[in-house]
N, C-alpha and C positions, 0 to 999 in steps of 0.2 A: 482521629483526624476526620472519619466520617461522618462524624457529629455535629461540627464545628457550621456555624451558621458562617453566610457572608466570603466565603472562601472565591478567592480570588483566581478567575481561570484568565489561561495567555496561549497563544497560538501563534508556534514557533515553523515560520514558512511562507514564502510569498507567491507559490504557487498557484494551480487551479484546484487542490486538493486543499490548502490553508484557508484558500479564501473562500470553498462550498461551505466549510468547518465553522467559521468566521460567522456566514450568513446564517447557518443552522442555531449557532451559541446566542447572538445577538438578538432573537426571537423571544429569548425566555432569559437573559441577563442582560442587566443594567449596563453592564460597562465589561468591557476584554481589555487587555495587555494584547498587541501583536508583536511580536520581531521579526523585521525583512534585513537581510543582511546590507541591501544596499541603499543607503541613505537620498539617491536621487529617486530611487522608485516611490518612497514613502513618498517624499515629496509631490511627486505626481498624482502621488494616490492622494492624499491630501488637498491638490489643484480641484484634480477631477470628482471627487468622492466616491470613486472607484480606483478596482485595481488595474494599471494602464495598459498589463500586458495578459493578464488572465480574467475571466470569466466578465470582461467588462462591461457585459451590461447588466452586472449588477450594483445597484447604486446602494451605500452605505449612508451612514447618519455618522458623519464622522467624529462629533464628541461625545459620541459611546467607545471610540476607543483610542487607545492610549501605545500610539508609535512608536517604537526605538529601534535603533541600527545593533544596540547594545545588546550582547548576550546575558552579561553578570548582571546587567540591571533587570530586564526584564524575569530573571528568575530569585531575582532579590526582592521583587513586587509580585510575587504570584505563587496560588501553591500549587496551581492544577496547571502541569506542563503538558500539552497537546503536540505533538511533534510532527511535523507533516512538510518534513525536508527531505528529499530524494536519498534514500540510503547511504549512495557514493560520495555523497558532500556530506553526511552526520556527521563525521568522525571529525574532519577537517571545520565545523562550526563549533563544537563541543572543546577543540583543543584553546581558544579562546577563553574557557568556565575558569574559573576563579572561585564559585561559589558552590557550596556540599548542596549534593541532590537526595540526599538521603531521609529529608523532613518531607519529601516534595511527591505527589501525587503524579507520575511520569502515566501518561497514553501516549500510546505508538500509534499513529495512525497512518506509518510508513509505507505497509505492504511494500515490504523488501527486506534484505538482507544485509548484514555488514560486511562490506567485502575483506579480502583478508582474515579477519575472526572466522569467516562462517559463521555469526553468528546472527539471529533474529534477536531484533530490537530488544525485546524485554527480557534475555539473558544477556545483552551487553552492559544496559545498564545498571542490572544485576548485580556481574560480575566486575565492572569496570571502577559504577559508582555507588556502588553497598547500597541499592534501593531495594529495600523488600517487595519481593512478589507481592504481598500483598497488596503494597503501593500502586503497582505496575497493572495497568491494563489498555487492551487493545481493540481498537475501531476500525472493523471493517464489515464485510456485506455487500452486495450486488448493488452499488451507489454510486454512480460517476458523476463527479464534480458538476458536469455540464448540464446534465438534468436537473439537481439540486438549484443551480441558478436558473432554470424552467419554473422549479415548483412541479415536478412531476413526480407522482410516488414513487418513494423510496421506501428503502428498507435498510437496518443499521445492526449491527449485534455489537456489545460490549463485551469479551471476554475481560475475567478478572477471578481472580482466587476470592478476593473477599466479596461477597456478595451483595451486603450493604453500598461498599462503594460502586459496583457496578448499575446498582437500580438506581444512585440519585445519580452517576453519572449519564444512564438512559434517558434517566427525566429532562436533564437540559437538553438531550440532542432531540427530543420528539419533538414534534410539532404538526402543522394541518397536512404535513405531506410526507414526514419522516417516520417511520413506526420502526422504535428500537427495543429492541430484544438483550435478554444477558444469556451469558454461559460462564462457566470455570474453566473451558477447554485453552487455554492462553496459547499454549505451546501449539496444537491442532489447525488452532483457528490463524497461526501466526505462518506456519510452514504451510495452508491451503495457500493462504493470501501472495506468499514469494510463487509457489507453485504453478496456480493458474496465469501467470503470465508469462511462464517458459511455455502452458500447452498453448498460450493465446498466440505466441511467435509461432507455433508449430504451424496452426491452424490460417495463419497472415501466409507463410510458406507456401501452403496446400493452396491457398486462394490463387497466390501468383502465380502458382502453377496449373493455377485452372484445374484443380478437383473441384469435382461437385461434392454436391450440398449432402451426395450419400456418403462417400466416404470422410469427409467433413464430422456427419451424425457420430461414425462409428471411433474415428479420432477421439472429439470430447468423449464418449462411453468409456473407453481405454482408460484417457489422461485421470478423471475420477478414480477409477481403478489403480490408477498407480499412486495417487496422491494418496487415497486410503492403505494401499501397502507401507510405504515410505512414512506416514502419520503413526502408523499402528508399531512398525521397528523404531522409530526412534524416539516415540512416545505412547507407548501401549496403556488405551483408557477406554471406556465404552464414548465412542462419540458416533452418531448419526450425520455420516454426510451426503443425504439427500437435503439437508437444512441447507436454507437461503444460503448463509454465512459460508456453505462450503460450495455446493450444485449451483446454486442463484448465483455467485462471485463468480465461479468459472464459466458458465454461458455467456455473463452479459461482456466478462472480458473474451471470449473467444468469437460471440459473435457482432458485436456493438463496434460500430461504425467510430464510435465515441474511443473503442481502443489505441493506445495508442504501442503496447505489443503487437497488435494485433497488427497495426498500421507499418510495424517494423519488420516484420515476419511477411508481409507482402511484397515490402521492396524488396527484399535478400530473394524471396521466391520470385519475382519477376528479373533478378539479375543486378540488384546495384550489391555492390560489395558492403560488408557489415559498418567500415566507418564511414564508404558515401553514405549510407542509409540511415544514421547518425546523425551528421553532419545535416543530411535533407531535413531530419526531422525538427531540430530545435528544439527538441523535449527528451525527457528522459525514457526510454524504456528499463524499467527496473527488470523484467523477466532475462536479460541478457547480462547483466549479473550475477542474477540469483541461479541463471543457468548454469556457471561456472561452480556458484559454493555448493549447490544440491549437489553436483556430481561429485565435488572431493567428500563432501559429506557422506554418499552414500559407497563411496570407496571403503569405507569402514563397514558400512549396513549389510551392501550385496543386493539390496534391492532388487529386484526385477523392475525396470524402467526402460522399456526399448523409447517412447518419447522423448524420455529427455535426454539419452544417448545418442537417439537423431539431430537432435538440437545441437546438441553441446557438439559433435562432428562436424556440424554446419559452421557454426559460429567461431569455434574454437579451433578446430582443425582443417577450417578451407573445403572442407568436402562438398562436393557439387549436393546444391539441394534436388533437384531432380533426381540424382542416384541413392539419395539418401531416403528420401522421399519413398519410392518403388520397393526400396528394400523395406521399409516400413510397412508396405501394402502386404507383406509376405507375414508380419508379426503378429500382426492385428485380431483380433476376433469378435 
């Protein structure tokens, strides 16, 4: 399949992550396939020629692409599915398919989790819809949507088994501002990306509580550490994670103004309760999900993870963040 000239890529999400994806593909291909699920937004976006609720001021050429509300259409006209829907709605967009994903080229570009499975993207569709690993590969790297409609340097890694299709899929995402990278590490690269947004809530926590910036440093130093323990138990492979893809993803989500973990993990640490701080946000925080599968997950593992058992106590058992917090300061080193 990774021979094949002419293949047709589509981008499933109407997001501020669908649409940074969108303006990266559109650089170096002719024409996209998009699906938004709701047929008044296309609309607008079509009005406007941008998208009306994210990254709007980025203007589009809109007969390079090719609208539907439609799931089974859009994956009936496309081989290379880019998925860039909020974890907690995949399942619920996917139960609408009618059509085999198994000829089909699936990238995750979720960074999140499946709730209930525990599972990361690319063993769901795996397991769910008989797509070979090989098929399957995943986009992420220290890259917020927001910048990307800046035009400020970026950085992108393609994990993927097959090698081939990971380099021509690099080549469509680069361009004068985007410098993409491959690996094999799928699974590594898939559990950092759920990872650093339970430590980005930690770090949002510590803020509203007014730590400083020292013990802040010594927090991300840790959350690395534990991603690396947790990476290496439940997928033991030589992987380097001082690389962008692992280090570069976790700072700019722990420190970046642009988080929006991180934005979530501030209001809980300044005092609004988990679902006003939801509710205030209007966006997704994936790391308060993935909060909950890392911990049943690592219920099996044994991990040593006092972060994200801070979190998960927080979020999940009501625990005061400030006593949670303090006893944190005791684990740390």
């Amino acid at each position: 399949m990774t021979n094949k000239n002419n293949l047709k890529f589509a981008v499933l999400g109407g997001g501020s992550w669908a649409t940074a994806i969108a303006k990266m593909l559109l650089i170096n291909e002719p024409q996209i396939n998009w699906y938004m699920r709701r047929e008044e937004q296309i609309h607008e976006f079509k009005t406007l020629k941008r998208n009306p609720a994210y990254l709007s001021s980025v203007e589009f050429d809109i007969d390079k692409i090719n609208f539907t509300s439609k799931i089974n259409q859009v994956v009936q006209n496309s081989d290379i599915l880019i998925i860039a829907t909020p974890s907690p709605f995949l399942k619920n967009h996917l139960k609408q398919l009618r059509r085999r994903l198994d000829s089909k080229i699936i990238v995750s570009a979720v960074k999140g989790i499946i709730p209930d499975e525990n599972l990361i993207v690319s063993e769901y569709f795996h397991q769910y819809f008989n797509v070979p690993m090989e098929q399957i590969a995943v986009l992420s790297g220290p890259c917020h949507a927001e910048e990307v409609a800046l035009e400020r340097t970026s950085y992108l890694t393609i994990g993927c088994k097959d090698r081939n299709l990971a380099r021509m899929l690099a080549a469509k995402m680069t361009n004068s501002f985007v410098q993409t990278y491959i690996s094999n590490d799928v699974y590594g690269i898939e559990f950092s990306s759920v990872m650093k947004n339970i430590y980005a809530i930690a770090t949002g926590i510590c803020h509203g509580l007014k730590y400083g910036d020292n013990f802040q440093a010594v927090l991300v130093s840790n959350a690395i550490q534990e991603i690396n323990r947790f990476c290496n138990a439940v997928n033991p492979c030589h992987r380097n994670l001082q690389e962008s893809v692992y280090l570069g993803d976790l700072l700019v989500t722990c420190y970046s103004t642009f988080s929006r973990n991180r934005t979530f993990g501030t209001m809980v640490g300044k005092g609004y309760s988990v679902k006003t701080a939801q509710i205030e946000m209007e966006m997704i925080a994936e790391g308060y999900y993935g909060t909950k599968c890392i911990h049943e997950i690592n219920e099996h593992f044994q991990v040593n993870m006092p972060i994200l058992e801070a979190v998960y106590s927080i979020l999940y058992q009501r625990k005061s963040p400030a006593n949670m917090m303090k006893s944190l300061t005791l684990k740390l080193a």
